[in-house]
C-alpha positions in Angstrom: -21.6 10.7 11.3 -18.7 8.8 11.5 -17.5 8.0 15.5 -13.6 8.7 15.6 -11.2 7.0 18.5 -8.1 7.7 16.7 -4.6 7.7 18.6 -0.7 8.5 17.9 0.6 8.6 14.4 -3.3 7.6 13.2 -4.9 10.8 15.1 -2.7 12.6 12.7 -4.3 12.5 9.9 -7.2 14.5 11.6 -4.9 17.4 11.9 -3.6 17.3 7.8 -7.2 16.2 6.7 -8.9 19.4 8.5 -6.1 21.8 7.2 -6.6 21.0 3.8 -10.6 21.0 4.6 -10.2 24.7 6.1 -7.6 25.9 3.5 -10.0 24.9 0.6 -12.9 27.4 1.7 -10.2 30.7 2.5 -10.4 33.0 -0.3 -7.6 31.9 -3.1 -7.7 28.7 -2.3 -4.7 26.5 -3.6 -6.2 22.6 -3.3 -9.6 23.7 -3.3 -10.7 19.9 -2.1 -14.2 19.5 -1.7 -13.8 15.7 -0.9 -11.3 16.7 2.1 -14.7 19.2 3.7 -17.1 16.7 3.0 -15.0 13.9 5.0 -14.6 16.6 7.1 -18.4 16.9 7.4 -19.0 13.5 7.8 -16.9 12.7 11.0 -18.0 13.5 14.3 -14.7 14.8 15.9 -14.1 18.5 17.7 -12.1 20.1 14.8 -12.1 23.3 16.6 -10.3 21.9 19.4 -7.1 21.1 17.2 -6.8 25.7 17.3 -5.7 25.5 13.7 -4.2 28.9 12.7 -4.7 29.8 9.2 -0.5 30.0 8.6 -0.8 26.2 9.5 -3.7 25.8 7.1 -1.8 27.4 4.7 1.3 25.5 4.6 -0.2 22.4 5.3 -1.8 22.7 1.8 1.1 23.8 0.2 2.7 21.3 1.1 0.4 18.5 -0.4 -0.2 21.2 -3.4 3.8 20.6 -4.5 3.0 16.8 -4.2 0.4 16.7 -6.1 2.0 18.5 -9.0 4.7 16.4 -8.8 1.9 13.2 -8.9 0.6 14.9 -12.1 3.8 15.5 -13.8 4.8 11.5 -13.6 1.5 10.7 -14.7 1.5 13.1 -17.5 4.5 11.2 -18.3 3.4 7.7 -17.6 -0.6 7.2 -17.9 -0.2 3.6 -17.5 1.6 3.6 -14.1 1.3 2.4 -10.4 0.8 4.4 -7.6 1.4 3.5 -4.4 -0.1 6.2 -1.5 1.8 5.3 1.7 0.0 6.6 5.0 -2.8 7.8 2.8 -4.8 8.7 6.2 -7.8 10.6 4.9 -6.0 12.6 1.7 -8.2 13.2 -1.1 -5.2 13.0 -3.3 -6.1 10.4 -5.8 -9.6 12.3 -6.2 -7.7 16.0 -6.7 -5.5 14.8 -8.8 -7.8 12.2 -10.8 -5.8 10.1 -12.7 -6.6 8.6 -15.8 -8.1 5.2 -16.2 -5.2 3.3 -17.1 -3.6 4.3 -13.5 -3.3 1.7 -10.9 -3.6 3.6 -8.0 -2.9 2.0 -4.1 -3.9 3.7 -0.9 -2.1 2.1 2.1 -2.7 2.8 5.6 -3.4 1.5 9.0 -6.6 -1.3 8.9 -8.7 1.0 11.1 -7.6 4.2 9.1 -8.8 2.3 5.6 -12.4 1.4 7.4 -12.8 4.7 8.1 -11.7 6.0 4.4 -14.1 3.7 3.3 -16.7 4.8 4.9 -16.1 8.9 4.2 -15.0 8.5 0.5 -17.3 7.1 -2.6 -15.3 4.1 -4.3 -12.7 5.0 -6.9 -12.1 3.3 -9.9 -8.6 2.0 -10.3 -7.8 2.6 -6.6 -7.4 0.0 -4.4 -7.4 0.2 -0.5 -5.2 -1.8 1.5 -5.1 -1.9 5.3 -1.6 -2.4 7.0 1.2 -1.1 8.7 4.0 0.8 6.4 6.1 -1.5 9.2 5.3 -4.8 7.4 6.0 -5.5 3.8 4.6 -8.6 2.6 1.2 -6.7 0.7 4.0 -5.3 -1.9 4.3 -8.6 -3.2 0.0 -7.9 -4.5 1.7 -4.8 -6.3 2.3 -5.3 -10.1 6.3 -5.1 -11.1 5.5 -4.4 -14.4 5.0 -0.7 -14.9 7.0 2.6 -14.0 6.0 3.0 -10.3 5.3 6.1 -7.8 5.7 6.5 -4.6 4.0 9.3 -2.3 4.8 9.5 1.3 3.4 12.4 2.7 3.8 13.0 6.4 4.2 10.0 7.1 8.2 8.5 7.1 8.9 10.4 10.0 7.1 8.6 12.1 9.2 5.6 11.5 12.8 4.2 12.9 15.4 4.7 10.3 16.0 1.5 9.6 12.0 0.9 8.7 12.5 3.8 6.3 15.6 2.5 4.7 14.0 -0.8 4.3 11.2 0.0 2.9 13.2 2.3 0.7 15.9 -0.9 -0.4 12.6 -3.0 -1.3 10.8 -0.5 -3.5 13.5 0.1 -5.4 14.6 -3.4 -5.4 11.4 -5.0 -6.5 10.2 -2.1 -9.2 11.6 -1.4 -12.2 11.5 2.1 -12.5 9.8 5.2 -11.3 10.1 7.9 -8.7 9.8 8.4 -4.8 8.0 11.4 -3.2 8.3 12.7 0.6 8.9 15.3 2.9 12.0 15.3 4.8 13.4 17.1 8.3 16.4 18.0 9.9 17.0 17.4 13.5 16.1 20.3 13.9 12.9 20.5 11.8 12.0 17.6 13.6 12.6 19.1 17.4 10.7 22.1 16.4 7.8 19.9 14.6 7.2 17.7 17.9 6.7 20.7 20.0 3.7 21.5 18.1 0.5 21.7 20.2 -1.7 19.6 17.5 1.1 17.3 16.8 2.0 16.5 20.5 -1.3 15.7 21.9 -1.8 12.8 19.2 1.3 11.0 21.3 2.9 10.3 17.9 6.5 10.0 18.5 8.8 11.8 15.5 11.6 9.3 15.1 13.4 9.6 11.4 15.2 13.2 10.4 17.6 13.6 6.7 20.0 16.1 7.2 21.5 15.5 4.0 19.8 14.4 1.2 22.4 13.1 -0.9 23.1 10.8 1.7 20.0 8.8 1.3 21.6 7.9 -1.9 24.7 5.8 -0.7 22.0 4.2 2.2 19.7 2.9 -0.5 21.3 1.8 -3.8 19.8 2.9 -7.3 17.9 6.4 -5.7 19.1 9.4 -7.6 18.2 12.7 -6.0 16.4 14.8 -8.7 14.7 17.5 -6.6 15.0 18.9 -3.2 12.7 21.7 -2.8 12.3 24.0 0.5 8.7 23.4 1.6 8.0 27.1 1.3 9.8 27.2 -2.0 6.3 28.4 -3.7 5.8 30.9 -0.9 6.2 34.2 -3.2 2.7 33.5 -4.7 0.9 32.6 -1.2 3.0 35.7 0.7 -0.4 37.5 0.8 -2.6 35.0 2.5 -0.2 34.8 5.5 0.0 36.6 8.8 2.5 39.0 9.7 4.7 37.2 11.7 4.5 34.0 9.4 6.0 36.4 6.3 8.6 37.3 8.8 9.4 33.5 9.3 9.2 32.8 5.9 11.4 35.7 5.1 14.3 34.4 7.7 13.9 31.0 6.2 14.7 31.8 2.6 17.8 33.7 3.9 19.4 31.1 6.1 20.6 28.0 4.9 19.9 26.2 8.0 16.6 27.2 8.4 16.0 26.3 5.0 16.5 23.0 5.7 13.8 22.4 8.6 11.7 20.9 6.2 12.3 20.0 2.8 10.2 18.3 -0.2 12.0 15.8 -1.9 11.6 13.7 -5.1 14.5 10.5 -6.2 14.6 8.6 -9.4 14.9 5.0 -9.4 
Protein backbone atom coordinates (compact mmCIF):
# COMPACT_ATOMS: atom_id res chain seq x y z
CA UNK A 1 0.00 0.00 0.00
CA UNK A 2 1.02 3.24 -1.07
CA UNK A 3 1.36 5.93 2.17
CA UNK A 4 -0.48 9.29 1.00
CA UNK A 5 0.38 12.88 2.72
CA UNK A 6 -1.17 14.84 0.03
CA UNK A 7 -2.27 18.66 0.62
CA UNK A 8 -4.08 21.71 -1.30
CA UNK A 9 -4.57 21.56 -5.00
CA UNK A 10 -2.40 17.92 -4.90
CA UNK A 11 -5.03 16.26 -2.28
CA UNK A 12 -7.38 16.90 -5.13
CA UNK A 13 -6.73 14.45 -7.17
CA UNK A 14 -7.84 11.90 -4.42
CA UNK A 15 -11.25 13.26 -4.64
CA UNK A 16 -11.55 13.00 -8.98
CA UNK A 17 -9.34 9.71 -8.82
CA UNK A 18 -11.98 7.97 -6.33
CA UNK A 19 -15.04 9.34 -8.30
CA UNK A 20 -14.05 7.85 -11.37
CA UNK A 21 -12.96 4.60 -9.20
CA UNK A 22 -16.63 4.46 -7.65
CA UNK A 23 -18.43 5.47 -10.79
CA UNK A 24 -16.72 2.61 -12.75
CA UNK A 25 -18.30 -0.27 -10.50
CA UNK A 26 -22.26 1.51 -10.40
CA UNK A 27 -24.35 -0.32 -12.83
CA UNK A 28 -24.10 1.50 -16.45
CA UNK A 29 -20.99 2.56 -16.02
CA UNK A 30 -19.74 5.42 -18.39
CA UNK A 31 -15.64 5.18 -17.97
CA UNK A 32 -15.66 1.89 -16.63
CA UNK A 33 -11.77 2.46 -15.50
CA UNK A 34 -10.37 -0.48 -13.94
CA UNK A 35 -6.82 1.24 -13.70
CA UNK A 36 -8.58 4.23 -11.66
CA UNK A 37 -9.96 1.12 -8.79
CA UNK A 38 -6.91 -0.62 -8.82
CA UNK A 39 -4.87 2.73 -7.96
CA UNK A 40 -7.60 3.10 -5.84
CA UNK A 41 -6.75 -0.23 -4.21
CA UNK A 42 -3.35 0.32 -3.95
CA UNK A 43 -3.30 3.55 -1.80
CA UNK A 44 -3.80 3.52 1.72
CA UNK A 45 -6.01 6.70 2.20
CA UNK A 46 -9.77 6.85 4.05
CA UNK A 47 -11.78 7.13 0.73
CA UNK A 48 -14.90 6.87 2.76
CA UNK A 49 -14.16 9.92 4.63
CA UNK A 50 -14.30 12.14 1.38
CA UNK A 51 -18.71 11.19 1.81
CA UNK A 52 -18.81 10.93 -2.02
CA UNK A 53 -22.49 11.03 -3.12
CA UNK A 54 -23.12 8.99 -6.19
CA UNK A 55 -24.57 12.50 -8.14
CA UNK A 56 -20.90 13.59 -7.51
CA UNK A 57 -19.60 10.33 -8.79
CA UNK A 58 -21.67 10.62 -11.61
CA UNK A 59 -20.70 13.92 -12.90
CA UNK A 60 -17.37 13.76 -11.99
CA UNK A 61 -17.13 10.94 -14.74
CA UNK A 62 -18.98 12.67 -17.10
CA UNK A 63 -17.09 15.11 -17.07
CA UNK A 64 -13.69 13.30 -17.88
CA UNK A 65 -15.99 10.94 -20.21
CA UNK A 66 -16.57 14.27 -22.68
CA UNK A 67 -12.74 14.75 -22.51
CA UNK A 68 -11.85 11.77 -23.37
CA UNK A 69 -13.98 11.63 -26.49
CA UNK A 70 -12.74 14.71 -27.39
CA UNK A 71 -8.93 13.10 -26.80
CA UNK A 72 -10.06 10.32 -29.19
CA UNK A 73 -11.53 12.40 -31.89
CA UNK A 74 -8.02 14.43 -32.36
CA UNK A 75 -6.28 11.33 -32.33
CA UNK A 76 -8.53 9.68 -34.70
CA UNK A 77 -7.54 12.62 -36.64
CA UNK A 78 -3.92 12.87 -35.95
CA UNK A 79 -2.26 9.28 -34.90
CA UNK A 80 1.01 10.86 -34.97
CA UNK A 81 0.48 13.66 -32.46
CA UNK A 82 1.67 15.01 -28.97
CA UNK A 83 -0.15 15.03 -25.98
CA UNK A 84 0.46 17.00 -23.33
CA UNK A 85 -1.79 15.87 -19.87
CA UNK A 86 -1.46 18.98 -17.62
CA UNK A 87 -2.30 18.17 -13.77
CA UNK A 88 -2.59 14.59 -14.75
CA UNK A 89 -2.91 13.78 -10.85
CA UNK A 90 -3.81 10.06 -10.81
CA UNK A 91 -6.17 10.02 -14.22
CA UNK A 92 -6.03 6.88 -16.01
CA UNK A 93 -6.76 8.79 -19.18
CA UNK A 94 -3.89 7.86 -21.40
CA UNK A 95 -4.69 4.10 -20.42
CA UNK A 96 -8.79 4.58 -21.22
CA UNK A 97 -8.25 6.09 -24.04
CA UNK A 98 -5.13 4.09 -25.30
CA UNK A 99 -3.64 5.70 -27.99
CA UNK A 100 -1.85 4.32 -30.72
CA UNK A 101 1.80 3.79 -30.90
CA UNK A 102 2.78 6.59 -32.94
CA UNK A 103 1.31 9.02 -29.99
CA UNK A 104 3.69 10.93 -27.87
CA UNK A 105 1.86 11.15 -24.93
CA UNK A 106 3.16 13.65 -21.69
CA UNK A 107 1.80 13.40 -18.15
CA UNK A 108 2.71 16.55 -16.19
CA UNK A 109 2.10 17.03 -12.64
CA UNK A 110 3.57 17.98 -9.28
CA UNK A 111 7.11 15.91 -8.56
CA UNK A 112 5.53 14.14 -5.53
CA UNK A 113 2.13 13.53 -7.56
CA UNK A 114 4.40 11.79 -10.53
CA UNK A 115 6.32 9.47 -7.67
CA UNK A 116 3.21 8.42 -6.64
CA UNK A 117 1.77 7.71 -10.37
CA UNK A 118 4.65 5.78 -10.77
CA UNK A 119 4.30 3.77 -8.20
CA UNK A 120 0.21 2.90 -8.78
CA UNK A 121 0.36 2.64 -12.65
CA UNK A 122 2.43 -0.10 -14.83
CA UNK A 123 4.77 1.94 -17.38
CA UNK A 124 3.15 3.05 -20.62
CA UNK A 125 4.73 2.98 -23.82
CA UNK A 126 4.92 6.40 -25.50
CA UNK A 127 4.05 8.25 -22.31
CA UNK A 128 6.36 10.03 -20.60
CA UNK A 129 6.06 11.41 -16.92
CA UNK A 130 7.31 14.67 -16.00
CA UNK A 131 7.34 16.13 -12.53
CA UNK A 132 6.79 20.04 -12.14
CA UNK A 133 4.65 22.74 -11.41
CA UNK A 134 2.06 23.92 -14.36
CA UNK A 135 3.63 27.42 -12.70
CA UNK A 136 7.00 26.98 -14.38
CA UNK A 137 7.56 26.46 -17.99
CA UNK A 138 10.96 25.66 -18.98
CA UNK A 139 10.16 21.44 -19.38
CA UNK A 140 8.10 22.63 -22.66
CA UNK A 141 11.14 23.36 -24.27
CA UNK A 142 11.75 18.89 -23.90
CA UNK A 143 8.28 18.90 -25.91
CA UNK A 144 8.66 18.17 -29.68
CA UNK A 145 7.38 21.34 -32.04
CA UNK A 146 6.94 19.26 -34.77
CA UNK A 147 3.54 17.62 -34.69
CA UNK A 148 -0.17 18.76 -34.26
CA UNK A 149 -0.29 19.13 -30.42
CA UNK A 150 -3.12 18.48 -27.56
CA UNK A 151 -3.64 19.92 -24.73
CA UNK A 152 -5.92 18.37 -21.76
CA UNK A 153 -6.35 20.31 -18.62
CA UNK A 154 -8.82 18.78 -16.57
CA UNK A 155 -9.51 20.34 -13.20
CA UNK A 156 -6.78 21.79 -12.93
CA UNK A 157 -6.53 25.75 -14.53
CA UNK A 158 -8.62 26.86 -11.82
CA UNK A 159 -6.40 26.52 -9.38
CA UNK A 160 -4.16 28.96 -11.00
CA UNK A 161 -3.90 33.12 -11.04
CA UNK A 162 -5.03 34.33 -14.28
CA UNK A 163 -2.19 35.53 -15.45
CA UNK A 164 -0.37 31.81 -14.99
CA UNK A 165 -3.31 30.62 -17.13
CA UNK A 166 -2.94 33.10 -19.77
CA UNK A 167 0.74 32.46 -19.95
CA UNK A 168 0.77 29.25 -20.21
CA UNK A 169 -1.92 29.64 -22.74
CA UNK A 170 0.35 32.53 -24.96
CA UNK A 171 3.33 29.83 -24.84
CA UNK A 172 1.51 26.77 -26.11
CA UNK A 173 0.19 28.40 -28.71
CA UNK A 174 3.24 30.31 -29.43
CA UNK A 175 5.68 27.50 -29.48
CA UNK A 176 3.32 24.69 -31.35
CA UNK A 177 2.27 24.63 -34.58
CA UNK A 178 -1.05 23.49 -34.50
CA UNK A 179 -3.52 21.46 -32.52
CA UNK A 180 -6.25 21.98 -29.93
CA UNK A 181 -6.70 22.90 -26.13
CA UNK A 182 -9.10 21.06 -23.75
CA UNK A 183 -10.43 22.31 -20.24
CA UNK A 184 -13.14 22.95 -18.00
CA UNK A 185 -14.06 26.43 -17.32
CA UNK A 186 -16.26 28.41 -14.37
CA UNK A 187 -18.06 31.35 -13.83
CA UNK A 188 -17.72 33.35 -10.79
CA UNK A 189 -20.24 31.95 -9.77
CA UNK A 190 -19.42 28.30 -10.62
CA UNK A 191 -16.42 28.93 -8.95
CA UNK A 192 -18.11 30.37 -5.44
CA UNK A 193 -20.37 27.47 -5.40
CA UNK A 194 -17.45 24.87 -6.36
CA UNK A 195 -15.19 26.07 -3.23
CA UNK A 196 -18.01 25.60 -0.78
CA UNK A 197 -17.83 22.02 -1.49
CA UNK A 198 -17.08 19.81 1.56
CA UNK A 199 -14.48 17.54 -0.33
CA UNK A 200 -13.05 20.36 -2.18
CA UNK A 201 -12.62 22.73 0.94
CA UNK A 202 -10.93 20.52 3.22
CA UNK A 203 -7.91 19.97 0.68
CA UNK A 204 -7.16 23.94 1.37
CA UNK A 205 -6.87 24.33 -2.37
CA UNK A 206 -7.64 27.90 -3.15
CA UNK A 207 -10.02 28.34 -6.57
CA UNK A 208 -8.46 31.36 -8.10
CA UNK A 209 -9.20 31.55 -12.15
CA UNK A 210 -13.08 31.80 -13.38
CA UNK A 211 -14.14 32.51 -17.65
CA UNK A 212 -17.28 34.18 -17.80
CA UNK A 213 -17.09 34.51 -21.39
CA UNK A 214 -15.43 32.38 -23.45
CA UNK A 215 -14.96 34.28 -26.45
CA UNK A 216 -12.99 36.48 -24.48
CA UNK A 217 -10.13 34.13 -23.92
CA UNK A 218 -9.68 34.65 -27.62
CA UNK A 219 -8.65 38.39 -27.71
CA UNK A 220 -6.39 37.52 -24.17
CA UNK A 221 -4.44 34.80 -26.09
CA UNK A 222 -3.76 35.42 -29.76
CA UNK A 223 -4.31 32.51 -32.39
CA UNK A 224 -7.17 30.40 -30.02
CA UNK A 225 -10.29 29.99 -31.90
CA UNK A 226 -13.29 28.82 -29.81
CA UNK A 227 -14.70 25.65 -31.50
CA UNK A 228 -16.81 24.08 -28.68
CA UNK A 229 -18.33 25.25 -25.51
CA UNK A 230 -20.25 22.52 -24.12
CA UNK A 231 -22.47 22.68 -20.71
CA UNK A 232 -20.85 19.99 -18.48
CA UNK A 233 -24.17 18.28 -18.14
CA UNK A 234 -24.67 18.69 -21.89
CA UNK A 235 -24.79 14.69 -22.13
CA UNK A 236 -27.10 14.54 -19.12
CA UNK A 237 -30.29 13.08 -21.14
CA UNK A 238 -28.57 9.65 -21.42
CA UNK A 239 -27.32 9.50 -17.57
CA UNK A 240 -30.85 11.19 -16.20
CA UNK A 241 -31.65 7.66 -14.81
CA UNK A 242 -28.62 7.07 -12.70
CA UNK A 243 -29.21 10.36 -10.76
CA UNK A 244 -31.02 11.18 -7.55
CA UNK A 245 -34.04 13.03 -7.34
CA UNK A 246 -32.99 16.26 -6.47
CA UNK A 247 -29.88 16.16 -8.80
CA UNK A 248 -32.52 15.74 -11.96
CA UNK A 249 -34.25 18.64 -10.45
CA UNK A 250 -30.83 20.56 -10.57
CA UNK A 251 -30.07 19.40 -13.80
CA UNK A 252 -33.43 20.26 -14.98
CA UNK A 253 -33.11 24.17 -13.77
CA UNK A 254 -29.64 24.24 -15.26
CA UNK A 255 -30.65 23.44 -18.90
CA UNK A 256 -33.39 26.13 -18.55
CA UNK A 257 -31.42 29.03 -17.24
CA UNK A 258 -28.79 30.58 -19.14
CA UNK A 259 -26.91 31.50 -16.10
CA UNK A 260 -26.93 28.44 -14.53
CA UNK A 261 -25.79 27.01 -17.57
CA UNK A 262 -22.82 28.57 -17.39
CA UNK A 263 -21.46 27.42 -13.77
CA UNK A 264 -19.41 25.12 -15.41
CA UNK A 265 -18.64 24.65 -18.86
CA UNK A 266 -16.38 22.14 -21.08
CA UNK A 267 -14.49 23.81 -23.56
CA UNK A 268 -12.32 22.97 -26.55
CA UNK A 269 -10.06 26.04 -28.90
CA UNK A 270 -8.24 25.56 -32.09
CA UNK A 271 -4.89 26.82 -32.53
Amino acid sequence: MEQVRLTGVRATLLITLYAKAAESRLPGSLLQDRYAAEAVARIDHDFAALRMSRDAMIGLSMRAYTLDAWVREFLAAHPDATVLHLGCGLDSRVFRVDPSPGVGWFDVDYPDVIALRRAVYPDRPGCELLGTSLAELDWLARIPTDKPTLVVAEGRLLYLHEAQVLNLLRVITTQFPSGEIVFDAYSRLGLALASRNPMFRATGAPMRWNLEDAQVLQAQVPGLRLRTEQWVYEEAGAQWARFSGPARVGVWLMRRVPLLRKLGRLLRYGY
